[in-house]
C-alpha positions in Angstrom: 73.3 88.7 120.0 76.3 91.1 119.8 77.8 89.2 116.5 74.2 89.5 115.1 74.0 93.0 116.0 77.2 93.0 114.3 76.8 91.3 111.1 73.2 93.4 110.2 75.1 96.8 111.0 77.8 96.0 108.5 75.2 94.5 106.1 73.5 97.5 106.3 76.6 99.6 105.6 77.8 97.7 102.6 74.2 97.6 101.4 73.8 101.7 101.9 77.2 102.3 100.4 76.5 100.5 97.1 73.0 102.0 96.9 74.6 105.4 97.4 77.4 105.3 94.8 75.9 104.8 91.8 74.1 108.3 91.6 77.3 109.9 94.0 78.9 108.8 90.3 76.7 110.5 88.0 76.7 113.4 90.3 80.4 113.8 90.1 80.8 113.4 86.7 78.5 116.2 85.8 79.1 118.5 87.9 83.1 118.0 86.3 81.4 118.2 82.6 80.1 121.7 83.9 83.1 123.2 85.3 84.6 122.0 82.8 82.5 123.6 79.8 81.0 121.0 78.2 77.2 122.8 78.5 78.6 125.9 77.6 80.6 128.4 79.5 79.2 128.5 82.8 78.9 132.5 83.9 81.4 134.0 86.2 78.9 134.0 89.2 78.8 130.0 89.3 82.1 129.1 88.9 82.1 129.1 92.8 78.9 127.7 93.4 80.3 124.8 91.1 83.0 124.5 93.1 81.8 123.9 96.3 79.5 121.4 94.2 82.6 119.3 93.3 84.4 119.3 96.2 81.4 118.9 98.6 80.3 115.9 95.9 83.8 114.3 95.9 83.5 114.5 99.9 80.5 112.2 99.7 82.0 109.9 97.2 85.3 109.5 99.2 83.2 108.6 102.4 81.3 106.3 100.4 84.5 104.3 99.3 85.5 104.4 102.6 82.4 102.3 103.8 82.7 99.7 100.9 86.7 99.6 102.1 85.1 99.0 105.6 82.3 96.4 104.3 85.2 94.2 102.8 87.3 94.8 105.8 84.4 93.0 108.0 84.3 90.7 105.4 87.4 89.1 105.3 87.2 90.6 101.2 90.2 92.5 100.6 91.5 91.7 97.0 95.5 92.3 96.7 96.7 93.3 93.5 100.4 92.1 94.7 103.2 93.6 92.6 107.0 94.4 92.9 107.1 98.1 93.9 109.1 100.8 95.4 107.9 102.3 98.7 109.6 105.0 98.9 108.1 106.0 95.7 104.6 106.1 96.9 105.5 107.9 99.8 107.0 110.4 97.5 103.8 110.8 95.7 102.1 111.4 98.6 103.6 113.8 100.3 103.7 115.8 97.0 99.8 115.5 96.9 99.3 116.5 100.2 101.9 119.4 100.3 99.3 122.0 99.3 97.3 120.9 102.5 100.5 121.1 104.4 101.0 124.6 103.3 97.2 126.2 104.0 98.7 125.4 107.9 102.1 126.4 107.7 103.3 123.0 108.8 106.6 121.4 107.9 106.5 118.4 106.0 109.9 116.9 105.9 110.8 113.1 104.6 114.0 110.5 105.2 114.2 108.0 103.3 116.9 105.2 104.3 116.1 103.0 102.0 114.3 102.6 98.7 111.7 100.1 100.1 111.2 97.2 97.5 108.6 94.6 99.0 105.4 93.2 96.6 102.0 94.7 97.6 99.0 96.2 96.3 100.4 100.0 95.5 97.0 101.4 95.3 96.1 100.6 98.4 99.9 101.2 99.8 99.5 104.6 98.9 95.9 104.9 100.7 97.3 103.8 104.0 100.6 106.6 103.7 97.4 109.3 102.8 95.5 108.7 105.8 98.1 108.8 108.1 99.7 112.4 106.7 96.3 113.6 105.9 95.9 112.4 109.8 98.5 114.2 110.9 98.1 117.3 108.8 94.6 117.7 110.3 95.5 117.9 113.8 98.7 119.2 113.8 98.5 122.6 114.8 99.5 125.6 112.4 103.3 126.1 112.4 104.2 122.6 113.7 106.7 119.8 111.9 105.4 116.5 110.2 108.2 113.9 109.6 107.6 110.9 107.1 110.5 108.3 107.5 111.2 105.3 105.7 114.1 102.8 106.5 114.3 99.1 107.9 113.4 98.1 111.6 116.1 97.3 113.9 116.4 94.0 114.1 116.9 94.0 118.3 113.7 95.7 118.4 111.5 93.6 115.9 112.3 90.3 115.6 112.3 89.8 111.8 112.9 91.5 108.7 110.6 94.4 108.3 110.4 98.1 106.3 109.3 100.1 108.7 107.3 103.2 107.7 106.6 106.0 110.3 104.6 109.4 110.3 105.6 111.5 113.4 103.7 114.9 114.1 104.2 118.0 116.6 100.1 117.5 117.1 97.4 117.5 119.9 98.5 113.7 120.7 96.6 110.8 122.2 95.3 110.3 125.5 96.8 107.1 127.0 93.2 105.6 127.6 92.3 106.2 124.0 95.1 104.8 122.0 93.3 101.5 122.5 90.6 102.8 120.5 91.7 105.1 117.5 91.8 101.7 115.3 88.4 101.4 115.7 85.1 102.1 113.0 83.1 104.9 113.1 85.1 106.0 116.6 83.7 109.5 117.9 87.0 111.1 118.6 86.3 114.4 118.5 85.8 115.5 122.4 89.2 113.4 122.7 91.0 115.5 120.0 93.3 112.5 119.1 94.0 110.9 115.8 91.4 109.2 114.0 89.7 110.2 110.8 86.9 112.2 111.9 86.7 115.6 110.4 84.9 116.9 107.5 86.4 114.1 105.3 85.8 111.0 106.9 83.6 109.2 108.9 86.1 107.5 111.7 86.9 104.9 109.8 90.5 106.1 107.9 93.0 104.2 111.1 90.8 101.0 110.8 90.9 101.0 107.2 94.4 101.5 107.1 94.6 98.8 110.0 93.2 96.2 107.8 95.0 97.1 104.6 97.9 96.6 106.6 97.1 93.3 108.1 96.4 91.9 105.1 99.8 92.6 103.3 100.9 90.7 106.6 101.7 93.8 108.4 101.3 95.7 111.3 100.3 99.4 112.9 101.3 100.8 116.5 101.2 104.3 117.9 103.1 106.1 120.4 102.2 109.9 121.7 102.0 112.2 124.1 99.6 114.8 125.0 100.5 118.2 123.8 103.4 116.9 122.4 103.7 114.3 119.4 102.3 111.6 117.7 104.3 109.3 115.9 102.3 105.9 113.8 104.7 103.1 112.6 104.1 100.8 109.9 105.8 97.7 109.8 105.3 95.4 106.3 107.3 92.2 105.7 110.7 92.6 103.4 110.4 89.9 100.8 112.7 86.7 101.4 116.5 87.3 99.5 
C-alpha cells in the first residue's frame, strides 16, 4: 500500500509539473518581451512591478523543473548527455554566478582547485548539482561567514578507488545529527530544523535529493558532515575515468 501510495504521489507530481509548465513558459516569455520593450516602452512606474513579475515568474518555473527532475529521478529516467569535460571549469562558472548572492550577505566565497578535474559526464546537470549545494550554503550561512568550494582527488587510504572529489564547506547553522539522515530526502520540511536542504523561497525541498540522484547516476556519491553552530561541509565523490 505504501509503494502505491508512492507511485500515485509521484504520478501526480510529474503529471502537475507538465500541466503547469507550458503556460509557466508563455508567462515568462512575455513578461521578458515587456521588460524588454517589445510593446513599447513600458512607463517608469512598472519597471518594478515588472520585475518582481519576472523573478517571481522564473521562481515558479524553476520549482517546476525541479519536480519533472524529481519525476524522472523516481523514475529511473535520467538521460546523460556524457561528454569529456573539465570540472573545475563548471565550478568556476558557478561560483561566478552565484557571487552576487554571496555578496548581498557579506559572505566569503573562496575556491581550491588541486586539480583540473577531467572525467565524462553530463555538464548541464554537473553544474546543477555544484548550484544547489553553494546556493545551499549561501542561504544558510549567516552574514559575514566563509564558504569554501574545493576540488582535488580523494585520498586513496580514505576511499578505496579513484575518485575527484568535490566539496562545499560553510561557516552555517549546521545539521542536527538526527537529521542528516534525512536532508536527502523530497519535499523534506526542514525549516524548524534550520539545516541544509532546499527549502526557502526557491525550492520546494527537493534541491539535496535532486542532486543525490544526478550524482548516483554518473556513478557517484554524496555525504555530509556538520556541526551545529559550526560548519557544514557536503562532499561529492564522481569516478575518474580509467587511464
Amino acid at each position: 500500500e505504501l509503494e502505491r501510495q508512492g507511485s500515485l504521489k509521484a504520478e501526480f507530481i510529474a503529471i502537475m509539473a507538465h500541466e503547469l509548465r507550458t503556460p509557466l513558459t508563455s508567462i515568462v516569455g512575455y513578461v521578458e518581451l515587456f521588460k524588454e520593450g517589445r510593446f513599447g516602452e513600458a512607463p517608469a512606474a512598472m519597471q518594478r512591478p515588472l520585475a518582481a513579475l519576472q523573478r517571481n515568474a522564473n521562481r515558479l518555473k524553476r520549482l517546476v523543473e525541479e519536480m519533472l527532475e524529481v519525476g524522472r529521478i523516481d523514475a529511473g529516467r535520467i538521460t546523460l548527455r556524457a561528454a569529456p569535460l573539465v570540472l573545475s571549469e563548471v565550478v568556476t562558472e558557478v561560483v561566478n554566478e552565484l557571487s552576487p548572492m554571496a555578496l548581498t550577505k557579506q559572505l566569503e566565497v573562496t575556491t581550491h582547485i588541486a586539480v583540473a578535474g577531467r572525467l565524462t559526464g553530463d555538464r548541464d546537470k554537473l553544474h546543477r548539482i555544484v548550484v544547489n549545494l553553494l546556493s545551499n550554503a549561501i542561504r544558510y550561512t549567516p552574514a559575514g561567514g566563509a564558504i569554501k568550494v574545493m576540488l582535488d582527488e580523494a585520498p586513496p587510504q580514505q576511499f578505496a578507488g579513484n575518485w575527484l572529489r568535490l566539496r562545499v564547506h560553510d561557516t552555517g547553522v549546521g545539521i542536527p545529527e538526527e537529521h542528516r539522515s534525512r536532508i536527502f530526502e523530497p519535499f523534506t520540511d526542514v525549516a524548524p530544523s534550520k539545516h541544509h536542504t532546499s527549502t526557502g523561497p526557491d525550492s520546494a525541498g527537493l534541491g539535496l535529493y535532486i542532486s543525490r540522484g544526478l550524482i548516483e547516476a554518473h556513478g557517484g556519491i554524496i555525504s555530509v558532515d556538520s556541526h551545529v553552530g559550526k560548519f557544514t561541509e557536503f562532499t561529492v565523490l564522481l569516478p575518474l575515468p580509467a587511464e
